[in-house]
TIPA-189396 format. One record per residue (C-alpha): residue in one letter; x negated, y negated, z negated. Coordinates in steps of 0.02 Angstrom, whole numbers. Each point is the difference from the previous one (the first is absolute). Example, Ala and Ser with C-alpha at 12.3 -4.5 7.8 and 13.67 -1.06 7.14 Angstrom:
BEGIN
<sese=a px=-615 py=225 pz=-390> $
<sese=s px=-69 py=-172 pz=33> $
REM end
This chain:
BEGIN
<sese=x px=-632 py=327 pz=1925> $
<sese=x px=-154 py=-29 pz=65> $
<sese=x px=-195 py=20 pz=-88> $
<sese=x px=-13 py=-192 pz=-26> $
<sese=x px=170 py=-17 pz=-63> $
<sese=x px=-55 py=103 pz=-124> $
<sese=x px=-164 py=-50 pz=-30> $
<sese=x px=46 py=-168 pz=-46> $
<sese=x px=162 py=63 pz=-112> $
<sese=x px=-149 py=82 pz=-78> $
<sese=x px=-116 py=-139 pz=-7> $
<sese=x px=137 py=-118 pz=-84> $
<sese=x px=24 py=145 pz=-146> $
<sese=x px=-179 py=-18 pz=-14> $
<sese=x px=-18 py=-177 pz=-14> $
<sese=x px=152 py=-7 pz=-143> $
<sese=x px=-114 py=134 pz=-96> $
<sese=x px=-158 py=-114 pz=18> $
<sese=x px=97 py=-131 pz=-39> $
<sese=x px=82 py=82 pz=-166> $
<sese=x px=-182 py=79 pz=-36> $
<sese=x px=-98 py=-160 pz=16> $
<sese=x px=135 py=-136 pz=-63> $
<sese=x px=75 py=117 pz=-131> $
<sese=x px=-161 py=-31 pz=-109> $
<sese=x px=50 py=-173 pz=14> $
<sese=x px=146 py=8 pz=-67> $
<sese=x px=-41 py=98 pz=-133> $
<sese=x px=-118 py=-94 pz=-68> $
<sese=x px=93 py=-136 pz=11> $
<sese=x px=125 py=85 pz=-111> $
<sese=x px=-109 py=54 pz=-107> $
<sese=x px=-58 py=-197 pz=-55> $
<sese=x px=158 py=15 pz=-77> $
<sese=x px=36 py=188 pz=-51> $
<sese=x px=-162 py=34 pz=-53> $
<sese=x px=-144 py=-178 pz=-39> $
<sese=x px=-32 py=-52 pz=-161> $
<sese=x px=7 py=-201 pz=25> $
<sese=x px=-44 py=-106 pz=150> $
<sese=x px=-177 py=74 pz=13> $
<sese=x px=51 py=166 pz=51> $
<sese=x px=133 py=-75 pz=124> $
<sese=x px=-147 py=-103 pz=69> $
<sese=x px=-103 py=153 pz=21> $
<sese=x px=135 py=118 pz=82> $
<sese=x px=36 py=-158 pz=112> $
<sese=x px=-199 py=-12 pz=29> $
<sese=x px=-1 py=180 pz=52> $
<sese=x px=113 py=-4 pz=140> $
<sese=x px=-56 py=-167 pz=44> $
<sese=x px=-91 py=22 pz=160> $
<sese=x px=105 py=160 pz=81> $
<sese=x px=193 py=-68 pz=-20> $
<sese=x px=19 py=-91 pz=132> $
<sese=x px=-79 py=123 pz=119> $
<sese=x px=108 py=131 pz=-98> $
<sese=x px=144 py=-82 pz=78> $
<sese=x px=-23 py=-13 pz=165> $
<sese=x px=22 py=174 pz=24> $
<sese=x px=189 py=-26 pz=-26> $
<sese=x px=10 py=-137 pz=131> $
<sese=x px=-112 py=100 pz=128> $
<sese=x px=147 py=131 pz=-11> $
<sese=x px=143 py=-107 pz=28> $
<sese=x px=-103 py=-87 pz=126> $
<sese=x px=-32 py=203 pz=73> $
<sese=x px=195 py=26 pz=-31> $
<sese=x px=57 py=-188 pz=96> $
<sese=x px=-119 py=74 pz=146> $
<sese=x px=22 py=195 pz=37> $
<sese=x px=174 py=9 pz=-65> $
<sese=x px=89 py=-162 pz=-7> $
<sese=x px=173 py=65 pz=3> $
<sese=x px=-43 py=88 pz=-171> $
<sese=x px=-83 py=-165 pz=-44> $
<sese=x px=168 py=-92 pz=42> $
<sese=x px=125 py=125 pz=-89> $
<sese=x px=-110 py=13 pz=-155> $
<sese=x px=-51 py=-193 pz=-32> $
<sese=x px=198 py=-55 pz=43> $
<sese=x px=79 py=135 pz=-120> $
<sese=x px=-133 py=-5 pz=-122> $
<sese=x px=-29 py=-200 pz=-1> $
<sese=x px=34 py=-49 pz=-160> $
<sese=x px=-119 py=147 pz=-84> $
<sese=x px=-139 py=-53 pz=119> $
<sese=x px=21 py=-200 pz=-49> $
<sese=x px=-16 py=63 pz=-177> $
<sese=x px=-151 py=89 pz=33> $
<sese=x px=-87 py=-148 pz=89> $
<sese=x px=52 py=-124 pz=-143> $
<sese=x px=-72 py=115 pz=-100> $
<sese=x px=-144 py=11 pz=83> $
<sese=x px=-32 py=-171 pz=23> $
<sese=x px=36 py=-26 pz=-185> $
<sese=x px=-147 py=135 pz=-42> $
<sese=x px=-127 py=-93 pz=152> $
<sese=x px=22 py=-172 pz=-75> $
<sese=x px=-22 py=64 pz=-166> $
<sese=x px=-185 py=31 pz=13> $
<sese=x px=-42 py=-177 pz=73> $
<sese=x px=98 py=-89 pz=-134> $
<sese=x px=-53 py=109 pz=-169> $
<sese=x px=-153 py=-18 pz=52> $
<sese=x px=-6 py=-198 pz=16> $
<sese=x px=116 py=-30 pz=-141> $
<sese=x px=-41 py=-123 pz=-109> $
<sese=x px=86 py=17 pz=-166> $
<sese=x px=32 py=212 pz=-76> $
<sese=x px=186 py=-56 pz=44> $
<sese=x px=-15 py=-12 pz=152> $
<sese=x px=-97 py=160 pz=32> $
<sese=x px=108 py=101 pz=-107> $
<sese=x px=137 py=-59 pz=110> $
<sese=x px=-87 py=64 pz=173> $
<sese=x px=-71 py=148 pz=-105> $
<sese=x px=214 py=40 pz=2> $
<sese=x px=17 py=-31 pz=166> $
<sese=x px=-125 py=132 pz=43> $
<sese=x px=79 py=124 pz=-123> $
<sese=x px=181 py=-30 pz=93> $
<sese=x px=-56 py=1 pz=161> $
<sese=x px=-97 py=153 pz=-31> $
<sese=x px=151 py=88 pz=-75> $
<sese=x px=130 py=-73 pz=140> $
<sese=x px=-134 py=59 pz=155> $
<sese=x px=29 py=167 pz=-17> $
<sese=x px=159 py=37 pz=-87> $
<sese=x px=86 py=-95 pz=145> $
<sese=x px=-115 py=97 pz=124> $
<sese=x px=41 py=166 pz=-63> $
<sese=x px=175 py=-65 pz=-28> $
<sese=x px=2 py=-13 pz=182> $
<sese=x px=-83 py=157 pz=53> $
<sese=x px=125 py=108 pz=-85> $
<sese=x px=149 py=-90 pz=35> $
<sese=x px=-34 py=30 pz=181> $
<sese=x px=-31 py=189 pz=-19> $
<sese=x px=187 py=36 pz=-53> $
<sese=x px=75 py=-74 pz=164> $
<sese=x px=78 py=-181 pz=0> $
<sese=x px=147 py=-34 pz=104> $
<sese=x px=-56 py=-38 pz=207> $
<sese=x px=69 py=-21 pz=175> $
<sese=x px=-42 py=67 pz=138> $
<sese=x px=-95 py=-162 pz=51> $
<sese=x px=-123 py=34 pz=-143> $
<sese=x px=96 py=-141 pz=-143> $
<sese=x px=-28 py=43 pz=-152> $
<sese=x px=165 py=-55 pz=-122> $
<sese=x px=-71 py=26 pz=-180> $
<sese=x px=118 py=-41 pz=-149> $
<sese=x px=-63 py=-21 pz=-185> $
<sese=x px=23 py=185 pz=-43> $
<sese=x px=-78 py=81 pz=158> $
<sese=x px=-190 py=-126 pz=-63> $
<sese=x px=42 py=13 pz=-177> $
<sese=x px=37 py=199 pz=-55> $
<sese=x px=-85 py=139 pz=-124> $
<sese=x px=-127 py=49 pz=127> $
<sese=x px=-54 py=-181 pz=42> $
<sese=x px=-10 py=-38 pz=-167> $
<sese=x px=-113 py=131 pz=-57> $
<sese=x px=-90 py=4 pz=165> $
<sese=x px=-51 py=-184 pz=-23> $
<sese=x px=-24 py=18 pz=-210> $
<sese=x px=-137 py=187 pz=70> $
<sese=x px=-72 py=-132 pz=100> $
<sese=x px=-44 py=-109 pz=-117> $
<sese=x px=-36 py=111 pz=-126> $
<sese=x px=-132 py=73 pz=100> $
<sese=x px=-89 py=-158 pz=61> $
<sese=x px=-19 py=-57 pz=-182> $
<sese=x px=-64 py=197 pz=-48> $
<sese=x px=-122 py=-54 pz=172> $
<sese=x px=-39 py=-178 pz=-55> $
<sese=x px=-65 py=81 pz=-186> $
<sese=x px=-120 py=137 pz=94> $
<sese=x px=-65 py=-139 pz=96> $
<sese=x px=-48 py=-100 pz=-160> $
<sese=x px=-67 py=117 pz=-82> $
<sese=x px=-131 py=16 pz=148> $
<sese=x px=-16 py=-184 pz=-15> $
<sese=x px=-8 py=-59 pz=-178> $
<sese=x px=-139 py=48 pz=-140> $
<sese=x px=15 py=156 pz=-98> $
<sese=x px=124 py=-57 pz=-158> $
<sese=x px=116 py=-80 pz=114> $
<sese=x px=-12 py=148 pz=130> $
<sese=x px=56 py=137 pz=-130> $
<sese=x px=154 py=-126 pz=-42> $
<sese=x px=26 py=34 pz=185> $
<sese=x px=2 py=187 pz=9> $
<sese=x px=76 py=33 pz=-177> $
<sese=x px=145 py=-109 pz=61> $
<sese=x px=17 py=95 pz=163> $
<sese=x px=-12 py=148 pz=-90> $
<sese=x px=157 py=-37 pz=-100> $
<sese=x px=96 py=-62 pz=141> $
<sese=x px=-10 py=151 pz=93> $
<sese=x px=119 py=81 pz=-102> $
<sese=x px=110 py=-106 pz=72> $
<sese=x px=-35 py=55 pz=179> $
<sese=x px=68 py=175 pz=-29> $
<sese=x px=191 py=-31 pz=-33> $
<sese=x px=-31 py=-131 pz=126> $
<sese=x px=-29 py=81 pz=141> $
<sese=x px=134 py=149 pz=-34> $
<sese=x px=121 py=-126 pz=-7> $
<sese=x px=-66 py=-80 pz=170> $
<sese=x px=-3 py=160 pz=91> $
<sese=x px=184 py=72 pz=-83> $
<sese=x px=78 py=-186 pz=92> $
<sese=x px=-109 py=34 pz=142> $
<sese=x px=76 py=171 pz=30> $
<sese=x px=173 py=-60 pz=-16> $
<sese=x px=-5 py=-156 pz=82> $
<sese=x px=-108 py=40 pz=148> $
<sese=x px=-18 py=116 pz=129> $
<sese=x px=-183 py=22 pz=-36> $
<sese=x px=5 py=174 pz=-87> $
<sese=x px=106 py=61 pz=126> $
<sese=x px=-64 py=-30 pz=183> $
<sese=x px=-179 py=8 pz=-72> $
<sese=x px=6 py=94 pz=-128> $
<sese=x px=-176 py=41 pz=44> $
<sese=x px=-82 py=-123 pz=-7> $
<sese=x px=77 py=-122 pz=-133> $
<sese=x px=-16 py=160 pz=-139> $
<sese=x px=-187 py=-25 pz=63> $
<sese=x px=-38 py=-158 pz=-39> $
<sese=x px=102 py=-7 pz=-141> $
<sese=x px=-117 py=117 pz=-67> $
<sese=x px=-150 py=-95 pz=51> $
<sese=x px=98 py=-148 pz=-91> $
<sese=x px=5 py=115 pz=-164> $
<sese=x px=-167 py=84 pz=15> $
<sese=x px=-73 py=-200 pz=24> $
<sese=x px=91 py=-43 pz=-143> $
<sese=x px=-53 py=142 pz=-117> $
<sese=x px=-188 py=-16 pz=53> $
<sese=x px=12 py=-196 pz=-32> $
<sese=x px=48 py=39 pz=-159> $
<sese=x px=-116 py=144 pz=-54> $
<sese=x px=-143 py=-139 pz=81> $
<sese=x px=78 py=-135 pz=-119> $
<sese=x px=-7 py=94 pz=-143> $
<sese=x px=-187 py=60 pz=29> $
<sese=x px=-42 py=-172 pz=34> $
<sese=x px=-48 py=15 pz=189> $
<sese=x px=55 py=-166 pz=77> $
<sese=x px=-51 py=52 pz=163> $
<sese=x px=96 py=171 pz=24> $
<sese=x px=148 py=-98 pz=-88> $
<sese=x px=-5 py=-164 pz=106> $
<sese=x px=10 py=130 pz=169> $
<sese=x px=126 py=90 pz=-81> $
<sese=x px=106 py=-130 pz=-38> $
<sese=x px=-37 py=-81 pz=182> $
<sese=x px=76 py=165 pz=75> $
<sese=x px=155 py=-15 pz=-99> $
<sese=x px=25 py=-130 pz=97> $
<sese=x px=-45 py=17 pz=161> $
<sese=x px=100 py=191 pz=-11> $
<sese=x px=147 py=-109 pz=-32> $
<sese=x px=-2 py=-95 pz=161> $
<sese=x px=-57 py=181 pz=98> $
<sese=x px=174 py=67 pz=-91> $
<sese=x px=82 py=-128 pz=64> $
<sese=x px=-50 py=-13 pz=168> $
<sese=x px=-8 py=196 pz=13> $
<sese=x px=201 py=-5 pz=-27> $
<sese=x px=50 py=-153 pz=104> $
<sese=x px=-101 py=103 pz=151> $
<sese=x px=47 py=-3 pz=159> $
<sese=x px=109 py=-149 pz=-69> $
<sese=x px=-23 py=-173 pz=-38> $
<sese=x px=117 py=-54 pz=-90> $
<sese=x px=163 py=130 pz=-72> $
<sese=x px=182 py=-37 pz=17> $
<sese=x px=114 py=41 pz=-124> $
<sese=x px=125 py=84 pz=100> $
<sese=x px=-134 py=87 pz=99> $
<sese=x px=39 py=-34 pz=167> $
<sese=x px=-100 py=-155 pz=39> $
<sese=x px=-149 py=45 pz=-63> $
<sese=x px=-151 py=-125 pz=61> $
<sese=x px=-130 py=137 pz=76> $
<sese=x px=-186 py=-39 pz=46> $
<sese=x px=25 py=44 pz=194> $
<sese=x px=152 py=-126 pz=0> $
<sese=x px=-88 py=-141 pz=-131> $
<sese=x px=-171 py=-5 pz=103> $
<sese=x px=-85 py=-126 pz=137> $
<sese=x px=-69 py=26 pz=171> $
<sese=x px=-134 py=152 pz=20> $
<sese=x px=-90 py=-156 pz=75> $
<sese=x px=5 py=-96 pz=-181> $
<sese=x px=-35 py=159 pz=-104> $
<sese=x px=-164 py=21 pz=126> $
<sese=x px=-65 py=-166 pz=-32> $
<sese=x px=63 py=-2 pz=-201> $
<sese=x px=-110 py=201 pz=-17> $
<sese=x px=-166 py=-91 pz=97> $
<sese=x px=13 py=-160 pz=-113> $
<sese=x px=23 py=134 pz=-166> $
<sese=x px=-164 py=89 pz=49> $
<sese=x px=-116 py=-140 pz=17> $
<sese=x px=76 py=-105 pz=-150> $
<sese=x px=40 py=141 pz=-128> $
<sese=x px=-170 py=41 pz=5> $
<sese=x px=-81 py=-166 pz=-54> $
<sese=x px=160 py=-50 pz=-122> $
<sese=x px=-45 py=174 pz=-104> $
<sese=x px=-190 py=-35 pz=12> $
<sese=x px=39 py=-191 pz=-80> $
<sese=x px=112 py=73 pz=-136> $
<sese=x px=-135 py=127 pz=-39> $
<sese=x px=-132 py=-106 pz=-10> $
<sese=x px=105 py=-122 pz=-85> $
<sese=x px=22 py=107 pz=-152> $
<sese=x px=-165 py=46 pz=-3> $
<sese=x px=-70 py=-155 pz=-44> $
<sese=x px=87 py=-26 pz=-127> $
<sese=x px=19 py=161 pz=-79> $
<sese=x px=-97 py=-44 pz=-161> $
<sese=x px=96 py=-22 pz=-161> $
<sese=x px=60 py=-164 pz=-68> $
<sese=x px=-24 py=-67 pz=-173> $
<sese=x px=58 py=-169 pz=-96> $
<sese=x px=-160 py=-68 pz=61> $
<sese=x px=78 py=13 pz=183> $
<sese=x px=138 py=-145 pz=-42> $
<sese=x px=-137 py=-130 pz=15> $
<sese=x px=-74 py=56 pz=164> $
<sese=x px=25 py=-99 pz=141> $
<sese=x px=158 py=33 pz=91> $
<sese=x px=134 py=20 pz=-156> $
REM end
């Protein structure tokens, strides 16, 4: 394996953490309009909050299977065939949460908005629970040829360690989604935030025992890198622990990055297992490894000089683009321009 096959095997993990650190806020505060608000005000506010960054939140997700298509399109091939139906669930959701916004926001009768106000909430819910569905699925092996096919029945997608992989998921992008709104909202509504947080984190514990007990059974993780998985479990616990002790003390900020690394260990546990492999067979002898999944040297060269001049400028925007509007919202904000 060479250093830009690896490189970019890293710089795909990175891009799914981005993406789950950036879009989970999304999607947790579009759970929370119906978790957590009090009436269509509050779901107009949380919807007003994430208003100008969702969009932008999402691309990160296409820019990696866009990254995955070009450096590695024989993992690109094996994963979108075998996992098809998962991934057309996640774009319908998707799309389902993107038109949402337009049409809430335009709606002429509270009927109408209510109705897109669900659609959000769905596809907010779907998103990632089919996402992390996915991720863990393919971490316990799924049944391949030599040639790279991928032959997944109902049982190998649909299993204990899918199922709680893609409920941890979610669970954790609507813990993110309430840190985020409590950095966004005025102070009654922001201690809602927090004091709910701090409550659900007692959820988190059991949680992630049970996720790591079906992760040592049904993976190889613990075993060939033992290592490293016990570490970032750990980082996944400590992250937890000190997003809850930040909840509880009412420090949005610590929480909201503490929550955010939850997630983006997740992916890093992930890809830390599947390494040097792309995608894990179930029988374990055509296993899908990076050396054997990658494009030309010539493609990776060009891909690494068009990733240093772009990543660059796309982290400056999204900087600068939560900068300026980094101020709090209030129900005054529903009758700016723009809502």
């Amino acid at each position: 394996m060479s250093v830009l096959q690896g490189l970019w095997f890293f710089v795909i993990a990175l891009l799914f953490a981005l993406f789950l650190f950036l879009d989970g806020l999304d999607f947790g505060v579009g759970m929370a309009t119906r978790w957590l608000a009090d009436g269509d005000t509050d779901r107009r506010l949380y919807m007003r909050a994430i208003g100008p960054h969702w969009d932008g939140n999402e691309v990160w997700l296409i820019t990696a299977g866009g990254a995955m298509f070009a450096a590695f399109p024989l993992w690109y091939a094996s994963l979108f065939s075998g996992y098809y139906l998962l991934l057309f669930l996640v774009l319908v959701a998707l799309i389902l949460r993107g038109v949402s916004f337009e049409f809430s926001a335009h709606a002429l009768t509270d009927r109408e908005r209510n109705l897109w106000q669900w659609a959000n909430f769905i596809g907010c819910v779907a998103a990632p629970f089919f996402l992390g569905m996915m991720l863990t699925s393919m971490i316990q092996g799924v049944p391949m040829d030599k040639s790279g096919n991928v032959w997944a029945g109902f049982f190998d997608v649909v299993n204990w360690l899918s199922v709680v992989g893609g409920v941890a998921v979610v669970f954790f992008c609507f813990v993110h989604g309430l840190h985020y709104l409590s950095l966004k909202l005025d102070d009654t509504r922001s201690r809602h935030m927090l004091n709910a947080s701090r409550k659900l984190y007692w959820i988190a514990y059991p949680a992630l025992i049970a996720f790591v007990l079906l992760a040592f059974f049904f993976t190889d993780f613990y075993r060939d890198r033992a290592v490293s998985s016990w570490l970032i479990t750990v980082v996944i616990l400590v992250a937890t622990i000190v997003g809850h002790v930040a909840a509880s003390t009412r420090h949005g900020g610590y929480a909201f990055v503490s929550s955010g690394v939850t997630l983006a260990a997740i992916i890093a546990f992930i890809f830390n297992g599947l390494f040097p492999r792309v995608m894990i067979s179930s029988d374990g002898l055509h296993d899908l490894l990076i050396k054997d999944a990658s494009a030309s040297p010539n493609t990776l060269t060009i891909m690494t000089i068009v990733l240093c001049v772009l990543l660059p400028i796309v982290l400056f925007y999204f900087i600068w683009s939560y900068a300026i509007q980094r101020r709090r919202i209030t129900d005054r904000s529903l009758a700016e321009p723009g809502y």
